[in-house]
C-alpha positions as CSV (number, residue, x, y, z in Angstrom):
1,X,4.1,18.8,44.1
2,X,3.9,22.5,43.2
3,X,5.8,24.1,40.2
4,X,8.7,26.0,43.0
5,X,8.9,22.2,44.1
6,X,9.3,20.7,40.9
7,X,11.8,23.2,39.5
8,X,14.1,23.2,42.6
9,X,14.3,19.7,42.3
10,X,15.3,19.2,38.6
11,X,17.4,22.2,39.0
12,X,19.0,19.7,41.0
13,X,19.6,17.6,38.2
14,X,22.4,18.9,36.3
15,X,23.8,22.3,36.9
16,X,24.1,23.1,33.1
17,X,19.8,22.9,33.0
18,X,18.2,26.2,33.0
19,X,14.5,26.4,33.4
20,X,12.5,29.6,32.6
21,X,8.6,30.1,33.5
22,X,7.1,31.9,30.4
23,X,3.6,31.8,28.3
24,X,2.0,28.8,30.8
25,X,5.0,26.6,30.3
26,X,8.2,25.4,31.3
27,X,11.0,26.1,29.3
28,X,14.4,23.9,29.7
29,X,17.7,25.1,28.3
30,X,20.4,22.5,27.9
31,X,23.5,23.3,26.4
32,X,21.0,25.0,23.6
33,X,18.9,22.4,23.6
34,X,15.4,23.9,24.1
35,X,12.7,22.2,25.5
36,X,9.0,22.3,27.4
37,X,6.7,21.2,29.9
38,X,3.2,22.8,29.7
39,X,1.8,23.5,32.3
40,X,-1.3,22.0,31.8
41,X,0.3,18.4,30.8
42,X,2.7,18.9,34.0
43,X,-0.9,19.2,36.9
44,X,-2.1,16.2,34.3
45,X,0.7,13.9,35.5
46,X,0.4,15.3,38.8
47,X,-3.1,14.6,39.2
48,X,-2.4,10.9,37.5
49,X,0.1,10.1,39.9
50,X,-1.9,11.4,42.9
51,X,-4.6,8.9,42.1
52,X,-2.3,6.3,42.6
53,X,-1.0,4.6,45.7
54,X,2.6,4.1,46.8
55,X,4.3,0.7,48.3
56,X,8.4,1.6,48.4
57,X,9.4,1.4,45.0
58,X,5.3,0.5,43.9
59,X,3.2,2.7,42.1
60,X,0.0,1.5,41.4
61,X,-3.9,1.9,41.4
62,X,-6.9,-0.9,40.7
63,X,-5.6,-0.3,36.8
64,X,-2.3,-0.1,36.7
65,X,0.9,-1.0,38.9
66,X,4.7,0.2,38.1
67,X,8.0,-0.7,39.6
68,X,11.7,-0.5,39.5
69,X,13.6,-3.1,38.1
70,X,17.4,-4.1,38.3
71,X,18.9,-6.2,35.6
72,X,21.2,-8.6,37.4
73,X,24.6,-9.0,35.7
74,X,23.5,-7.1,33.1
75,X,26.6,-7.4,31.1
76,X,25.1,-10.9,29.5
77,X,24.5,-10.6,25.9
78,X,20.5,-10.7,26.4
79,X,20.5,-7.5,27.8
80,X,21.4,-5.8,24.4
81,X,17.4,-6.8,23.5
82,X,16.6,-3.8,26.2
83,X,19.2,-1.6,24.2
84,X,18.2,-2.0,20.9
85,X,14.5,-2.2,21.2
86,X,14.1,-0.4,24.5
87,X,11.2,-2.3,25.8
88,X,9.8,-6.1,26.2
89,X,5.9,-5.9,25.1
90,X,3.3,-8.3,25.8
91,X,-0.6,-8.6,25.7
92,X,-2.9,-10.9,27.4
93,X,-5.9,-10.4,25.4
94,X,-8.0,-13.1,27.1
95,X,-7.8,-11.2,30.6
96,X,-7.7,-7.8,28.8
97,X,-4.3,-7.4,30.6
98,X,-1.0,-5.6,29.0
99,X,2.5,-5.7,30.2
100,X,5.7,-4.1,29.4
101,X,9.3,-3.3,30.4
102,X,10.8,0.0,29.6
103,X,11.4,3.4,30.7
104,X,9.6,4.7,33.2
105,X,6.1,6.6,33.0
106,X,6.3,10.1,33.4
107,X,4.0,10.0,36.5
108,X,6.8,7.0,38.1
109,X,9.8,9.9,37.1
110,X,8.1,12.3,39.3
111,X,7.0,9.8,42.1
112,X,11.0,9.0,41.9
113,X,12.2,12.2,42.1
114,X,10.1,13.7,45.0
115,X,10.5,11.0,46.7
116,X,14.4,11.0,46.8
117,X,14.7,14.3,47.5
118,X,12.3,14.4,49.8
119,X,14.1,11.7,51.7
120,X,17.8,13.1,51.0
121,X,19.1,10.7,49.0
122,X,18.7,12.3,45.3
123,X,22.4,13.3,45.3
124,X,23.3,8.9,45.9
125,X,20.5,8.4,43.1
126,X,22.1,11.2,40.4
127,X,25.6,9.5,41.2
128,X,24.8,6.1,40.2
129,X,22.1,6.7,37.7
130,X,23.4,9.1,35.6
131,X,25.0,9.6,32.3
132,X,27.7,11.5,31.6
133,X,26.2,15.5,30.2
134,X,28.5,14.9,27.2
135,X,26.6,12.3,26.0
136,X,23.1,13.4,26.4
137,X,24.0,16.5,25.2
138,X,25.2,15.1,21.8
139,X,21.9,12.8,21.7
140,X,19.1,15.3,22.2
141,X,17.3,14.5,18.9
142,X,14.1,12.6,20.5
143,X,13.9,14.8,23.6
144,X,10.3,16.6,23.5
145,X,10.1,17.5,27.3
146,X,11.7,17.2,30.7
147,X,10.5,13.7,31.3
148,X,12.3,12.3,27.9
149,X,15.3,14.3,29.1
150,X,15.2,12.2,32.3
151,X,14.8,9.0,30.8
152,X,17.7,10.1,28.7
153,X,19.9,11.1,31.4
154,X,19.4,8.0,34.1
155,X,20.9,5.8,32.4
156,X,19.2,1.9,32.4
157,X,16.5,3.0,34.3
158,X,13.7,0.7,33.6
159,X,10.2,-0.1,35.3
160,X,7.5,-3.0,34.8
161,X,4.2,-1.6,33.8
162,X,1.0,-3.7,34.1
163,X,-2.2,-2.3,33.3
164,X,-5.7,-4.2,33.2
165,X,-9.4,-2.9,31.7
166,X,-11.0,-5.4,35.2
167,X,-10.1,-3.6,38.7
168,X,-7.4,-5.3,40.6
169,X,-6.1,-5.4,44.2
170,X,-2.5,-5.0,45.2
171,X,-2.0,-8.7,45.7
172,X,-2.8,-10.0,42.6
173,X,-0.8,-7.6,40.5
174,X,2.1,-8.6,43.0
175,X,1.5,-12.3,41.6
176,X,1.4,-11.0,38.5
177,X,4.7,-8.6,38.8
178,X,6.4,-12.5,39.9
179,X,4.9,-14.5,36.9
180,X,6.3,-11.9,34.8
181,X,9.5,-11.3,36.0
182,X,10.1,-15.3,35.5
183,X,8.2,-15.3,32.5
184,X,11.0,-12.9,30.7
185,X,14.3,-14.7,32.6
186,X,12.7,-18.1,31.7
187,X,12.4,-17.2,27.8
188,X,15.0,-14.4,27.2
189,X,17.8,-15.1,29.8
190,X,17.6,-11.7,31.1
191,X,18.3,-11.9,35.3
192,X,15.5,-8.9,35.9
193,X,14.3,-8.6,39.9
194,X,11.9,-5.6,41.4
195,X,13.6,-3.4,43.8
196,X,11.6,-3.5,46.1
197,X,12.9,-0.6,48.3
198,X,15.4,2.8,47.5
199,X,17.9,1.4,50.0
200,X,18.8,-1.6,47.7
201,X,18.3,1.0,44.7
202,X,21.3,3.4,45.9
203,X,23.6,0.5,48.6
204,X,25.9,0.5,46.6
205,X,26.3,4.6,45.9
206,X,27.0,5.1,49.8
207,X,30.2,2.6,49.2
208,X,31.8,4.6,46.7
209,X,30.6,8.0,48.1
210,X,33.0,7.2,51.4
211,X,36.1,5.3,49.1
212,X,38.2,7.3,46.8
213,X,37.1,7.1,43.6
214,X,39.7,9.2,42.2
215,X,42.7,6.8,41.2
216,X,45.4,9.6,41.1
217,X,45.0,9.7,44.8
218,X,45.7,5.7,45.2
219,X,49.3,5.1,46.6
220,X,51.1,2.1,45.9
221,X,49.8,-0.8,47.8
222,X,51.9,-1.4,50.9
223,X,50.1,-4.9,52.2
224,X,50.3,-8.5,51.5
225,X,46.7,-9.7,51.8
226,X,45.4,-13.4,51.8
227,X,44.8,-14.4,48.3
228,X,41.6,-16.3,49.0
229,X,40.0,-13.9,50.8
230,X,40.3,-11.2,47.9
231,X,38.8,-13.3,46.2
232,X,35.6,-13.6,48.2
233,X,36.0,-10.2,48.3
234,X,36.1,-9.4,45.0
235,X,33.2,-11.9,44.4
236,X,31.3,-9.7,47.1
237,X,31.6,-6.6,45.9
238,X,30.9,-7.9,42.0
239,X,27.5,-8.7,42.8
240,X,24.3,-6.6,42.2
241,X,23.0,-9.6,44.8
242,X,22.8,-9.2,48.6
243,X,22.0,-13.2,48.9
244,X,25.7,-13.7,47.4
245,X,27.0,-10.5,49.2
246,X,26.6,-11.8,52.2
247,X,27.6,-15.0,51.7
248,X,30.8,-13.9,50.0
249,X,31.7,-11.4,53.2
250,X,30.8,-14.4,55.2
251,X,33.5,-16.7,53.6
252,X,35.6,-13.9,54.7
253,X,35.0,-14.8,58.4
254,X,34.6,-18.4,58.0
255,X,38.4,-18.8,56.2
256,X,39.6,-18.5,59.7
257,X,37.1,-20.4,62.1
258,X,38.4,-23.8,62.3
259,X,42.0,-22.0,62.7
260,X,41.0,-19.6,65.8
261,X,39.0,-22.2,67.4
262,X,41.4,-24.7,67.2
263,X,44.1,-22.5,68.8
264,X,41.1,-21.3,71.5
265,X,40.9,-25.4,72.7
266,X,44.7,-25.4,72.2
267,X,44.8,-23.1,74.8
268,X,42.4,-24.2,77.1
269,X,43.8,-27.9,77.3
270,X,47.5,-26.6,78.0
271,X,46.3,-24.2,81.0
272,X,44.5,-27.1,82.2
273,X,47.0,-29.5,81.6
274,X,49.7,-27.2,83.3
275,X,48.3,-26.1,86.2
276,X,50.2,-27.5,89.2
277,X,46.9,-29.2,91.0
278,X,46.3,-31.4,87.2
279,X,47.3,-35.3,87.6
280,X,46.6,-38.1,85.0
281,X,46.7,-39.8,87.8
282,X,43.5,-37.9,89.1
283,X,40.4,-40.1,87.3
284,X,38.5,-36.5,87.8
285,X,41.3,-34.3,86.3
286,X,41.0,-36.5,83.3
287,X,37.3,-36.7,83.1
288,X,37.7,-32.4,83.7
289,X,39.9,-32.9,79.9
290,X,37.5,-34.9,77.8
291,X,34.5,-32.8,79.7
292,X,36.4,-29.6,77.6
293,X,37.0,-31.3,74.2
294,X,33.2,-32.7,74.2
295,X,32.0,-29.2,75.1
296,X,34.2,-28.0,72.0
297,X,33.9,-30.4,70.0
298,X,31.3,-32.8,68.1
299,X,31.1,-35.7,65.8
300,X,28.9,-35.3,63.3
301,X,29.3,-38.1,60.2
302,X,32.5,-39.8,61.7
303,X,34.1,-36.4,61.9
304,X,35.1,-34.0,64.3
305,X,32.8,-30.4,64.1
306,X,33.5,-27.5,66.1
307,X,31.0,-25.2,67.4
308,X,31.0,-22.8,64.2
309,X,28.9,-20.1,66.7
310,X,31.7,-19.9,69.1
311,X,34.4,-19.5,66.8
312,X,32.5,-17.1,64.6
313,X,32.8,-15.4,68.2
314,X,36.1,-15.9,68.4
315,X,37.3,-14.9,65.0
316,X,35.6,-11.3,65.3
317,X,36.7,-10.8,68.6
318,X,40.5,-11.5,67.6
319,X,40.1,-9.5,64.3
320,X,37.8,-6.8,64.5
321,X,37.9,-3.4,65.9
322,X,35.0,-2.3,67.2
323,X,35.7,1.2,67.1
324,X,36.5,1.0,63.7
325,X,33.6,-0.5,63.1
326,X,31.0,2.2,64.3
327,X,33.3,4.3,62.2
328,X,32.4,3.0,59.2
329,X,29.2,2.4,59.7
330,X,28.6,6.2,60.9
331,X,30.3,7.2,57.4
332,X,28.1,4.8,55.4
333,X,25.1,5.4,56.9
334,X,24.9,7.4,60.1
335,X,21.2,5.5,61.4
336,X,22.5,2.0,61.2
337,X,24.2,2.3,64.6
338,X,20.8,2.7,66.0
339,X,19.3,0.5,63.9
340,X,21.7,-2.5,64.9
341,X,20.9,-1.9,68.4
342,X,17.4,-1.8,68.1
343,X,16.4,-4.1,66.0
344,X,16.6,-7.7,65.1
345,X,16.9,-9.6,61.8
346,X,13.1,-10.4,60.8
347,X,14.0,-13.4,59.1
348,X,16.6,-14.8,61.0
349,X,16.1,-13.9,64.4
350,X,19.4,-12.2,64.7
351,X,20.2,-10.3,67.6
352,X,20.6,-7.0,68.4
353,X,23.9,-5.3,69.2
354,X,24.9,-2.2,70.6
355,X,27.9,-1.6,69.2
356,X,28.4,1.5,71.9
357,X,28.1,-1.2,74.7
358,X,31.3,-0.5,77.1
359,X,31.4,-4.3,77.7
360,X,33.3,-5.6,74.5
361,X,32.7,-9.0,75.3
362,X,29.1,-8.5,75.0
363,X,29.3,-6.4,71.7
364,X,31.4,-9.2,70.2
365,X,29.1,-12.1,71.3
366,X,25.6,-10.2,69.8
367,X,27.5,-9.4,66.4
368,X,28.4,-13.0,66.3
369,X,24.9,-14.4,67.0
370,X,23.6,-11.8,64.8
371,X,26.0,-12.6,61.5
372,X,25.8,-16.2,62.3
373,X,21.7,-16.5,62.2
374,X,21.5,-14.9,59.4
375,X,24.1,-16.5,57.6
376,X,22.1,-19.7,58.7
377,X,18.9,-18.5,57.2
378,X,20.2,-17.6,54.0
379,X,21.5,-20.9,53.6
380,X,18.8,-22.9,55.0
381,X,21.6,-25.6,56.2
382,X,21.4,-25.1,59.7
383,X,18.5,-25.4,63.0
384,X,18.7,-21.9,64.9
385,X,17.5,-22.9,68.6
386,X,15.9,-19.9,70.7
387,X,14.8,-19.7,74.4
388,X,11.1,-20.8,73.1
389,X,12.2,-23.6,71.1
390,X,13.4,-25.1,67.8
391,X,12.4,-22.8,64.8
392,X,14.3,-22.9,61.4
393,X,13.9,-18.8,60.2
394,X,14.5,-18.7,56.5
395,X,15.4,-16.4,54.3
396,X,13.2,-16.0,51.2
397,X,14.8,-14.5,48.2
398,X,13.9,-10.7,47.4
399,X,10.7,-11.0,50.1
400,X,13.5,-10.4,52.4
401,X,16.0,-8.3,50.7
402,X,14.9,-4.8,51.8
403,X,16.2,-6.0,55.3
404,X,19.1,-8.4,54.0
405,X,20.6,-4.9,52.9
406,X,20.6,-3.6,55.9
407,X,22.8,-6.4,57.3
408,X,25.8,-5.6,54.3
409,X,27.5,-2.8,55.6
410,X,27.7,-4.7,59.1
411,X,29.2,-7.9,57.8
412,X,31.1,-6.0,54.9
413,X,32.9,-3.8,57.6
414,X,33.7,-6.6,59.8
415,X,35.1,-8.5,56.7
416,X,37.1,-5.7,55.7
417,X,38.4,-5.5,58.9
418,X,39.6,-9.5,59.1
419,X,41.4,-8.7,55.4
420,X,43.2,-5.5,57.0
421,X,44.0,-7.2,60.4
422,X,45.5,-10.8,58.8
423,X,47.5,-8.6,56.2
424,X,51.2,-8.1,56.0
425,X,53.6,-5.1,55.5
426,X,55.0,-5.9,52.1
């Protein structure tokens, strides 16, 4: 990164910051708040983070490795340890190995913010990471430089540092990143996970950036909705999780399976049972009726199960609007379209779906297969069978998240959808 570079992008930052080049430094101006950056510290961090080696959200070399963390529900009380003393400190002496969380390095705030912006999504990150100017403003005392003014401004911002005298490959500081990361929730009862890519970092962001925010613009509600699914809902949209995100959308679908497919056999055994060539009389006709109800139906511990695939099926394709759906998903995220159709869910085998197919039927069936599998591998309750054989694909907490986020918008948009489409006019 050059000095144009770097001043165009924390220019960026706050439209209130003025930086001026003068006497081989930058000089920040913020609300009369003066502040510098040499220039020879600023090609020092530069040089320090271009010796390092980036994974997503990783920044690390054979001495040190930093990452982004997320404090999951961090409204519990043990978070106010992170307030007060603004880091966790600890020091293998043994293995000549230290470790903290806190704010990040100044070479990690520059790896962030080029990368963002180089990738267009510094605008999601300054939304949801960002302190009001009033406040930082009015708390300026310890700010010596740019990089404490960014720690100041993006707000709980924290990254876990490891750093070791013996060189050490990537691997091994992963297992060590893991061992710490239960080490702290197993003694402090602080929830703290890596994010382990800048799509999980900023999911959320996209949501809000395409709902009003603005509650003078909210009209009255003018729908009844279904209790129980607002709550799952609600639940959904609560968590920092995408494990219980997806489950919670799914809940949203599943309220209504045993209903539609129930209705679907209803259906089929009337038409059969109907049609002018039918007679109980007929040992075939007969046979033709259970053949239908074992097809739809089986027993599994001396109750009847229906085939959840089919009426996961059936529930989307009485409730969601596929148009809508593209929609959405365009707004959120305008690649995902394209990403649905050409890809399938690593770690659940779920299929792909091109949601611009002109045959509906086959739209609906893919989404179906594709929501279901991976509901299935999350939960690790059920076989998935493919062409090649039996296979149980399993979901494995945060290994898999970077792509589990991916599938949210999908199955939150199709939720949504159910909520809108089984609502009433009040």
């Amino acid at each position: 990164m050059n000095k144009e570079k770097f001043i165009e992008i924390i220019e960026k930052i706050d439209k209130d910051l003025e930086v001026i080049e003068r006497d081989k430094k930058f000089e920040f101006n913020y609300w009369e708040n003066i502040f510098n950056l040499e220039y020879e510290k600023f090609n020092e961090i530069i040089a320090e983070k271009d010796k390092r080696t980036t994974i997503n959200t990783i920044l690390y070399n054979e001495n040190s490795y930093e990452v982004l963390l997320n404090f999951e529900n961090n409204r519990r009380i043990p978070f106010s340890i992170m307030v007060r003393e603004n880091k966790i400190e600890m020091i293998d002496s043994q293995n000549k190995i230290e470790y903290s969380v806190s704010r990040p390095s100044d070479e990690y705030l520059l790896f962030l913010i080029e990368h963002l912006y180089n990738e267009n999504l510094f605008n999601d990150f300054l939304h949801s990471n960002y302190y009001p100017s009033r406040h930082v403003r009015n708390n300026m005392e310890d700010v010596e430089d740019v990089f404490d003014f960014m720690r100041k401004l993006f707000r709980r911002m924290y990254t876990l540092k490891i750093k070791t005298e013996n060189d050490m490959k990537i691997n091994k500081f992963l297992k060590l990143s893991n061992s710490t990361i239960f080490h702290i929730a197993y003694n402090l009862e602080i929830p703290v996970v890596e994010i382990k890519n800048f799509d999980e970092f900023l999911n959320m962001e996209r949501i809000h950036r395409i709902r009003r925010n603005n509650s003078s613009e909210m009209e009255a509600p003018k729908r009844n909705y279904k209790k129980d699914l607002v709550y799952h809902y609600q639940m959904a949209i609560s968590s920092d999780s995408a494990f219980l995100q997806y489950i919670s959308f799914y809940h949203i679908i599943e309220h209504f399976l045993e209903k539609i497919y129930n209705e679907e056999l209803i259906s089929l055994l009337q038409n059969e049972l109907s049609h002018p060539e039918f007679s109980l009389k007929r040992e075939n006709d007969v046979r033709k009726i259970i053949k239908i109800i074992n097809k739809k139906l089986s027993i599994r511990k001396e109750e009847l199960v229906i085939n959840e695939k089919e009426a996961v099926k059936l529930t989307i394709d009485k409730y969601v609007k596929t148009e809508n759906l593209v929609d959405n998903l365009n707004e959120y995220n305008d690649e995902l379209v394209d990403y649905y159709k050409d890809k399938k869910v690593i770690f659940s085998g779920g299929h792909r779906v091109n949601l611009l197919n002109p045959n509906r039927q086959q739209i609906i069936s893919n989404l179906a297969k594709r929501i279901y599998y991976t509901r299935n591998s999350i939960v690790h309750s059920k076989d998935i069978i493919h062409s090649k054989g039996n296979n149980k694909p399993k979901y494995v907490p945060f290994k898999h998240d970077k792509h589990l986020i991916k599938e949210i918008p999908l199955i939150r948009f199709v939720a949504e959808d159910i909520i809108l489409n089984t609502s009433e006019i009040i």
